[in-house]
Steps between C-alpha positions, in 0.01 A plus 500: 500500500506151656814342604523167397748327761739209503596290799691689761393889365314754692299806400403801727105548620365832470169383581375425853174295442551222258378183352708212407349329239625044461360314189563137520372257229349280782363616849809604765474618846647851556597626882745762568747438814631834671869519651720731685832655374655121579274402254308314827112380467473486889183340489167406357352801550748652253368235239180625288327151296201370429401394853614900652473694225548849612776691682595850556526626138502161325165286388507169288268287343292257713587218253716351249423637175621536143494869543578742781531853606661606848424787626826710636493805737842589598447774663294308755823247573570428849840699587660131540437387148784535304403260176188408354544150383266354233402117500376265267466101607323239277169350707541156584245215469304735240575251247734786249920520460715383797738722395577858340691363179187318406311865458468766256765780608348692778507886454487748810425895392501793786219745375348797612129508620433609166604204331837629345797281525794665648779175543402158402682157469477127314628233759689246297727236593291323757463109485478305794380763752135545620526808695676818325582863656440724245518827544615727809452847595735627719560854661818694350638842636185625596278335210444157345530268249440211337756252420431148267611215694403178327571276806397178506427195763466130409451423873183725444361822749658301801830538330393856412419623834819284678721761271317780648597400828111442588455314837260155436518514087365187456190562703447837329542315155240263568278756665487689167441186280219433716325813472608464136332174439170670696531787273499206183158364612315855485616549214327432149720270344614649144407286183743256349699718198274572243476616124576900505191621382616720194161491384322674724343878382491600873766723521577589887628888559806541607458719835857697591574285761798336301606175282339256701135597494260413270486599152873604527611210258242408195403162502456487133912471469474151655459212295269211608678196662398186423202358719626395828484148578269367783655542812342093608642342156563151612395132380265407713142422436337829648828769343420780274558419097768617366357803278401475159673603196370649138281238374417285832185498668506777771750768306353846504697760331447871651258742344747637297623140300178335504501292210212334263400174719486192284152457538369831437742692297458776712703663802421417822313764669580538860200778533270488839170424413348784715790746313354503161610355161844497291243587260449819672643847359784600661468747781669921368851517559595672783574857485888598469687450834236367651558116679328231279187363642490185667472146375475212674746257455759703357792348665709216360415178530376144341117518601266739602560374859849563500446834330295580769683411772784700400329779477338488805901453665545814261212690642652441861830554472403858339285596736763407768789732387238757390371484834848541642656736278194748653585421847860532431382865331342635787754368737761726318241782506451431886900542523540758315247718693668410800858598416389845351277541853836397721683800258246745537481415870865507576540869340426741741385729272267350317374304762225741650313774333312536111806358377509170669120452449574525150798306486302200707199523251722482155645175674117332586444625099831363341365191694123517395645528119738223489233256719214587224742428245566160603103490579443590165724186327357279746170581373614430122627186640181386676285640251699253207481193775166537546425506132664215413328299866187604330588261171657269646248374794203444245766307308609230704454114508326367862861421620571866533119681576343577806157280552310796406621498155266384221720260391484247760107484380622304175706330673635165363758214644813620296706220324854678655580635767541912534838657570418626832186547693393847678481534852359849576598856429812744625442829509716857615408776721539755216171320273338284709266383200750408266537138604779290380400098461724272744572215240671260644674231258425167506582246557543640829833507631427606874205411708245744600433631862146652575553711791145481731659690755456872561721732240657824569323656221139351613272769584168302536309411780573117441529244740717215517249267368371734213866524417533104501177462276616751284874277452353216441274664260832588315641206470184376324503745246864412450439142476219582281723700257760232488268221442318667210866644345607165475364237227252237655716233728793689477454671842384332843427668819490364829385701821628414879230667736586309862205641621252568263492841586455620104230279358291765407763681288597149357125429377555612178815283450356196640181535362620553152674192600852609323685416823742174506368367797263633800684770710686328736430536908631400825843353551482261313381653167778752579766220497347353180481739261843627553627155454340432208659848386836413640512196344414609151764765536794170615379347188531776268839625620648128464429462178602874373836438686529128358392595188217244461156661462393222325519310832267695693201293636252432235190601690718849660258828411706684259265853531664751687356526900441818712444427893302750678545475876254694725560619838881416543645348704142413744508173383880425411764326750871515447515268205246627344674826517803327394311344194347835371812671542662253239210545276559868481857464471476222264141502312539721262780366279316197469103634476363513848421848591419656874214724581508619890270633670592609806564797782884491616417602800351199526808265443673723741593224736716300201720857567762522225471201397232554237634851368679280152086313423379966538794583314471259202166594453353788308234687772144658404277654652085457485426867572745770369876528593835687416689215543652406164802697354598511150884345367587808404444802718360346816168678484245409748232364303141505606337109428184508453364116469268390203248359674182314344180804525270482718140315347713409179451139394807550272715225752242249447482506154894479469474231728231262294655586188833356664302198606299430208849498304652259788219245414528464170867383520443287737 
């Protein structure tokens, strides 16, 4: 039976190996700090976080996260640890709450490997304080336990560690929000909050690993919110419109209220044109207990777009806790093979002879069992997400498909812009062909960093220029997605390229002729384009603040503008450094968006003073990576870049139909 505990109680730990499990309604950094019987951290190296996550018989997460599971030995506690104390701190600069009374209640739960809860406790009563000790386990006559502490720090983890006693708390503080806010630019940035998508027939099992996996709560309980409002609302010329109501131009109801159109009498059908008919018999209903079969667009929303997009967020967040909820399976199996092993060992009896042979071989079975029963849910699992990636691919606007899909083909200068645009594939160790689709939601609210340096993940026999063409090659196809997403006008790209190093993979840009100007070279071009760019974004930001849009220049471009910039920094002196720095910090608020391509190692003489421009951009990769972790477990994803295939003419096409539609409004 769990214990549900109140500030100030304590419960005893019969358990060695445990888990403690924090769910926050926004992302938190965890850490655990060790002390002696004085209740003394008497160092750094008795503090596990983000930026040292492991120590003897503790291990955290690597980055601030809605979600997180700490893994507790006890039994492998130095002699000197007395108390186990568990952190949580708000990240700073990540743009969320500055403080804890501005959060959903946060809820710590001590489990065992197996996922059952054995003490857990509600924090309440926080308000001003960004940093929080939790929970601590601390040793007892022999054993442990746990007790709820619920103590809280306005002057933040500095504060924190200062009543620990910890020599140079402030510099550990900002140590961990640093590797915290490195830890925030891996990761895949979680979409804004959308509709719960109660209609949805894919049903996620449940696997035993406990309440917060998927499938654990249905999602058919949860009514749909209203649509969310654009995140870039604002009155100037270029902003989002506000969305449309019943009976305006631009209101789609879902699938499920479509109602008779004014002009046809009929309900809008929402069908794929390569998916058949709503004329079309109805496929056999699905045998009893069996999970409904796929449908694409079966999450809530107000478009097909939308509907899409949330399921594809659906599709990753399942196959993220599925994914973990196995690992977490055969962890426990792992652990619990071990511990019967150390028994049979430590018995002198059984620990030679028929009898320990047979005693070591029912452990490796008991292990085998409970591994292929997690196998065999994972399977399930996959099997369903693949199913329903099988629908959904064939069924998506060009926004969201990969340039092999024969969609792009009929491709036609849309009249709105998409909800987000897709940026290349994630996939897991455990099904390496079940790919999830990176969409990224637009307008885009961080700037992109193409990484044409050598990866940790890069097995190929690529040099450094290969790896540069290939970059740049990237950033095309992104610039070609976002041109031909976006109605004609309504998007402008310019390209910085100091030394006209990438002309070859900017042919097809220039000679579609969809660029805003030539790709600008030398110093002087440099300095140019970035204050045109900086100026634009002056202008912009003085009228938003003044309220006065209507004063804006008269001839100002009001399309939104992407800047690629090749081979940084060769090319770029301080103030150009400076200039692009603001543009990244800046641009996006106002519609001027950053596209890097670069090597770090090549900016390493700027030393630290370029780790904010790395940090507030989102990297990628040209060749495969495992660089990108999810918001809610921290997986390691594999990115896989979408990429334009080699002898397709599908870029060109997109590209004349883009400038065809740019000269007739002209």
């Amino acid at each position: 039976m769990t214990a549900e505990l109140v500030r100030g109680q304590n419960h005893p730990l019969s358990q060695a190996r445990l888990e403690i499990r924090i769910t926050a309604g926004v992302p938190v950094v965890a850490g655990a700090a060790l002390s002696d019987e004085n209740g003394t951290a008497r160092g750094d190296e008795w503090v596990a976080h983000p930026g040292a996550p492991t120590l003897p018989g503790i291990e955290v997460s690597r980055q601030a996260a809605a979600d997180h599971r700490l893994a507790v030995d006890l039994a492998a506690m130095p002699e000197a640890v007395h108390r186990v104390n568990v952190l949580l701190a708000l990240p700073s600069g990540a743009g969320g709450p500055l403080r804890f009374g501005a959060v959903t209640a946060l809820r710590a739960a001590v489990t065992g490997l197996d996922g059952t809860e054995i003490a857990r406790y509600t924090l309440t009563g926080l308000d001003a304080e960004s940093a929080v000790v939790a929970l601590e386990l601390y040793r007892r006559q022999g054993g442990w336990k746990v007790r709820a502490v619920g103590q809280g720090y306005a002057g933040g983890l500095a504060a924190l560690f200062t009543d620990l006693g910890m020599p140079g708390a402030g510099e550990l503080a900002g140590g961990i929000q640093e590797a915290v806010a490195r830890g925030l630019a891996r990761s895949v940035a979680a979409p804004p909050p959308r509709p719960a998508d109660g209609d949805r027939t894919r049903r996620a099992a449940a696997p035993a690993g406990g309440a917060d996996q998927p499938g654990s709560a249905s999602r058919a309980a949860d009514p749909a919110p209203p649509r969310p409002a654009h995140p870039y609302e604002a009155s100037v010329p270029y902003a989002a419109q506000t969305p449309a109501g019943p009976g305006e131009r631009g209101y789609e109801p879902t699938a499920d209220t479509a109602q008779p159109t004014a002009a046809t009498g009929s309900p809008i059908d929402y069908t794929h044109p390569n998916r058949g008919h709503a004329t079309a018999p109805p496929p056999p209903p699905a045998p009893p207990g069996s999970p409904a079969p796929p449908v694409a667009g079966d999450a809530a929303g107000w478009s097909l777009d939308e509907r899409l997009y949330n399921q594809v967020w659906g599709m990753f967040e399942d196959l993220a806790r599925t994914a973990a909820a196995y690992r977490s399976a055969v962890d426990f199996a792992d652990s619990r093979m071990e511990k019967e092993l150390d028994q049979i060992l430590s018995d002198p009896r059984s620990r030679l002879g028929s009898s320990g042979d047979a005693a070591r071989e029912t452990a490796r079975a008991k292990r085998a069992q409970l591994v292929d029963q997690a196998a065999a849910v994972l399977d399930r699992d996959l099997a369903q997400l693949t199913a329903e990636a099988g629908v959904v691919e064939p069924a998506f606007p060009p926004a969201y498909a990969r340039w092999d899909n024969p969609v792009w083909h009929g491709y036609r200068v849309p009249t709105e812009p998409p909800m987000a645009l897709r940026l290349g594939d994630l996939h897991l160790p455990e099904r390496p062909a079940l790919r999830i689709p990176l969409l990224m939601r637009l307008p885009l609210e961080r700037g992109l960093w193409i990484d044409s340096g050598p990866t940790a993940a890069d097995v190929s026999s690529l040099d450094s220029g290969e790896l540069r063409q290939r970059a740049m090659e990237k950033a095309v196809s992104v610039a070609a997605r976002l041109l031909a997403a976006h109605p004609a006008g309504d998007f402008a790209v310019h390209v910085i390229d100091p030394a006209g190093s990438a002309a070859r993979e900017l042919a097809p840009l220039v000679q579609a002729g969809v660029l805003a100007a030539p790709p600008a070279t030398g110093a002087a071009g440099v300095t140019q384009a970035l204050g045109g760019l900086t100026q634009r974004v002056d202008l912009v930001q003085m009228a938003l603040r003044g309220g006065a849009a209507d004063a804006l220049p008269p001839g100002l471009d009001t399309a939104r503008h992407l800047l690629i910039v090749n081979d940084f920094p060769h090319g770029f002196d301080d103030r150009a450094v400076t200039g692009l720095r603001y543009l990244a910090d800046e641009g996006p608020s106002v519609g001027v968006h950053l596209l890097m391509v670069a090597d770090r190692q090549d900016a390493a003489a700027y030393g630290p003073l370029l780790d904010p421009l790395w940090r507030s951009l989102m990297r990628l990769t040209p060749v495969p990576d495992d660089h990108l972790a999810d918001p809610w477990v921290g997986h390691a994803w594999t990115y896989e870049p979408s990429l334009v295939p080699p002898g397709s003419q599908v870029l060109d096409h997109v590209l004349a139909q883009v400038a065809i539609a740019r000269t007739k409004i002209q």
